[in-house]
PyMOL commands that place a pseudoatom at each C-alpha (Angstrom):
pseudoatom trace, name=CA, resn=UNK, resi=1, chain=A, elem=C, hetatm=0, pos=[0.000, 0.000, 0.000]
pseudoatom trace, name=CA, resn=UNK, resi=2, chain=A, elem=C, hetatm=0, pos=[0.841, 3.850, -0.502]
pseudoatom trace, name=CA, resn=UNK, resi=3, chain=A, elem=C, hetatm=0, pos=[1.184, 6.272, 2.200]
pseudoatom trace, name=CA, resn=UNK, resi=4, chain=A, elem=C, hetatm=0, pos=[-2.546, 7.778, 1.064]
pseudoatom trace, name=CA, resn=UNK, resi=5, chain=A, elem=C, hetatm=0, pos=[-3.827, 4.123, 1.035]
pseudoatom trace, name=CA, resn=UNK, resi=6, chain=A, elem=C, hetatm=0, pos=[-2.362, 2.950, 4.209]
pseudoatom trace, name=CA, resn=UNK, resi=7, chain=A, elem=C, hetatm=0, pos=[-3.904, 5.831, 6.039]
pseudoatom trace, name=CA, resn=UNK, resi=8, chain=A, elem=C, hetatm=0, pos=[-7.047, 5.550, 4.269]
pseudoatom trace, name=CA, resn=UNK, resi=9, chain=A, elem=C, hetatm=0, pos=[-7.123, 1.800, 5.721]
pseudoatom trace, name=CA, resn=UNK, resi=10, chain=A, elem=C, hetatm=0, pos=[-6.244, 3.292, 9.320]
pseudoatom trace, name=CA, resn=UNK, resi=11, chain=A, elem=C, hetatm=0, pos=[-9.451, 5.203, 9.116]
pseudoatom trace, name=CA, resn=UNK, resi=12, chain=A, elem=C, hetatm=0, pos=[-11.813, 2.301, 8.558]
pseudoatom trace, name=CA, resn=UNK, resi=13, chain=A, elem=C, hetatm=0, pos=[-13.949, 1.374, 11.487]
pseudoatom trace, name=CA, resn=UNK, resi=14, chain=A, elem=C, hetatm=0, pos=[-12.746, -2.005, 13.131]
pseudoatom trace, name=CA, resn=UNK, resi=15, chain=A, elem=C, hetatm=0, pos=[-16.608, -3.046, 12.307]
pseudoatom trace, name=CA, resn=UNK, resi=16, chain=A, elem=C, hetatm=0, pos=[-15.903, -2.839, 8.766]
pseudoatom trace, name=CA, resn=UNK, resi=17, chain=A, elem=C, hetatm=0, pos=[-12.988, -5.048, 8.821]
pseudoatom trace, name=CA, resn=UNK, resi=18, chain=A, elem=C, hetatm=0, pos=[-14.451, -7.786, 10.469]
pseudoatom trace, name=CA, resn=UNK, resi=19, chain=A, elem=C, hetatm=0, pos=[-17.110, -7.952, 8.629]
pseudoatom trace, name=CA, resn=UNK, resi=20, chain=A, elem=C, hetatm=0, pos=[-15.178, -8.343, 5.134]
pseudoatom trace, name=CA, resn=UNK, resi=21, chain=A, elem=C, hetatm=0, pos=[-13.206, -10.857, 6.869]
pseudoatom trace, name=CA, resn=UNK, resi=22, chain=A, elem=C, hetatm=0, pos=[-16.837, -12.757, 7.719]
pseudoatom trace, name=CA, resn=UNK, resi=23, chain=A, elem=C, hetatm=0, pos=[-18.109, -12.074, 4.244]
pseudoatom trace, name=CA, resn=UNK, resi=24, chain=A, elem=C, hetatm=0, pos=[-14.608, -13.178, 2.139]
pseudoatom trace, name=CA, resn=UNK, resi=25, chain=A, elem=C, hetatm=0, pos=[-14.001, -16.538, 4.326]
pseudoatom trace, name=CA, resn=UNK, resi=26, chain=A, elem=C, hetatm=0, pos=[-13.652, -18.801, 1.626]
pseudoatom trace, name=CA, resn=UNK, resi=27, chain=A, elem=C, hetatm=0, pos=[-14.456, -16.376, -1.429]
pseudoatom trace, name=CA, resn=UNK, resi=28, chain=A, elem=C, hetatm=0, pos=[-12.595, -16.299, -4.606]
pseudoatom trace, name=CA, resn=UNK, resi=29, chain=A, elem=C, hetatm=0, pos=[-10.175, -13.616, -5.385]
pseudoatom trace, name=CA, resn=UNK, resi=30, chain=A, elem=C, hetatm=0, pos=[-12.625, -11.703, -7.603]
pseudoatom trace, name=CA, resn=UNK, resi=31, chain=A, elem=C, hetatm=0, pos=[-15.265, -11.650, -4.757]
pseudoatom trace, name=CA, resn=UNK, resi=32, chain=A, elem=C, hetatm=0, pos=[-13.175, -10.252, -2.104]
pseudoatom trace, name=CA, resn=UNK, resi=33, chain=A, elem=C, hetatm=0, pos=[-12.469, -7.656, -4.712]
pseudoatom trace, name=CA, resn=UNK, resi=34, chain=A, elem=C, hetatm=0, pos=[-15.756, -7.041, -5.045]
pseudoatom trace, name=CA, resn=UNK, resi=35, chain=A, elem=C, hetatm=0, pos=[-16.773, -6.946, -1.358]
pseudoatom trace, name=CA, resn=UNK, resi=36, chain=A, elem=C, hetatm=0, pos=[-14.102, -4.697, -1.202]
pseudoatom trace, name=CA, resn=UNK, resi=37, chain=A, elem=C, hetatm=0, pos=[-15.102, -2.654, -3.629]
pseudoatom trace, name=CA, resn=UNK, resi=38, chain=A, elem=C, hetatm=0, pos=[-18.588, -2.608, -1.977]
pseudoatom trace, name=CA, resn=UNK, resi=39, chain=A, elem=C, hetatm=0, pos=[-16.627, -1.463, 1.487]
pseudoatom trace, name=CA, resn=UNK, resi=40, chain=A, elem=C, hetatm=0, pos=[-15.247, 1.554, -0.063]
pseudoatom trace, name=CA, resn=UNK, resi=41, chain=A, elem=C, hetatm=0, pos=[-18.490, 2.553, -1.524]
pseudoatom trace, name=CA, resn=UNK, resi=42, chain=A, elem=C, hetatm=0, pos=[-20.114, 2.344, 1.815]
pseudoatom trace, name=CA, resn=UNK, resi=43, chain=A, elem=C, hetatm=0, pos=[-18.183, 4.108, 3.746]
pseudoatom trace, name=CA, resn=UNK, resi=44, chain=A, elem=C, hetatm=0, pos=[-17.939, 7.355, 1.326]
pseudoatom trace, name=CA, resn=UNK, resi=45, chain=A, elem=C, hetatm=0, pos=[-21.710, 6.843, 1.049]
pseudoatom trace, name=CA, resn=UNK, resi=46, chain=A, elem=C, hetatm=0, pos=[-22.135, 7.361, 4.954]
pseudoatom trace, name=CA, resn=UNK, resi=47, chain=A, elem=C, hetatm=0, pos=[-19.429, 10.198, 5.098]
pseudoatom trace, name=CA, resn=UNK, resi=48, chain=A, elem=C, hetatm=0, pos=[-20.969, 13.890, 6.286]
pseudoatom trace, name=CA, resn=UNK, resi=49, chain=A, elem=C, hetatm=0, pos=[-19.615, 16.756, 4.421]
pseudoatom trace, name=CA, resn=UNK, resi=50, chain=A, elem=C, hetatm=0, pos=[-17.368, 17.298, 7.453]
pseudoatom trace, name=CA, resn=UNK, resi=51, chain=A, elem=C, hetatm=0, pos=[-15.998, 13.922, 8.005]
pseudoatom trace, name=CA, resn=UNK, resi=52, chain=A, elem=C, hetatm=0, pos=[-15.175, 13.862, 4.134]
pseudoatom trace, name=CA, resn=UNK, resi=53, chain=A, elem=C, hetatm=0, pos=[-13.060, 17.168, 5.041]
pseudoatom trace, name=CA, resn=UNK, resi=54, chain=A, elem=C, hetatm=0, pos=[-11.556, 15.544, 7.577]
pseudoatom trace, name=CA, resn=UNK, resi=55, chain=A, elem=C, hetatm=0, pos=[-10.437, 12.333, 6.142]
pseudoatom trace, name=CA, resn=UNK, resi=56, chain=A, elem=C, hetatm=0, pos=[-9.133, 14.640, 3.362]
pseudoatom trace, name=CA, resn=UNK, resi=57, chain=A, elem=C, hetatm=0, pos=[-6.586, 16.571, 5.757]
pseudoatom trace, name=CA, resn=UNK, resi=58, chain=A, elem=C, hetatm=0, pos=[-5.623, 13.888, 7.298]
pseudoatom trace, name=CA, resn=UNK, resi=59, chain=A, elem=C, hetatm=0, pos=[-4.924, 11.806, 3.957]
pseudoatom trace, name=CA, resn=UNK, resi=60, chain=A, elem=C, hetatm=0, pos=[-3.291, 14.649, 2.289]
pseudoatom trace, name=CA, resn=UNK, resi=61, chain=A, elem=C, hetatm=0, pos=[-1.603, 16.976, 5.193]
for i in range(1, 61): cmd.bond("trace and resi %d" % i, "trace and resi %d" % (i + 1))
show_as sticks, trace
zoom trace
């Protein structure tokens, strides 16, 4: 991972991790991708306006 991903990844809530690793157990390579996928787009779905701000300065300060 990059700097920008591996504190993007710090950022996720423990809740979501675990639950990929429930969901993947014994996928294929293209569905983890996808769950992961799936992940991202959650969790910039639930972002406020301020949070997104946030994250931002933090990813890129």
């Amino acid at each position: 991972m990059n700097k920008y991903e591996e504190r993007l990844f710090n950022n996720l809530p423990r809740s979501a991790e675990e639950l990929y690793k429930r969901e993947t157990e014994g996928c294929s390579e293209s569905d983890k991708e996808y769950y992961r996928l799936k992940m991202a787009v959650d969790f910039v779905c639930n972002m406020t306006d301020g949070y997104a701000k946030k994250l931002h300065d933090t990813l890129f300060n």
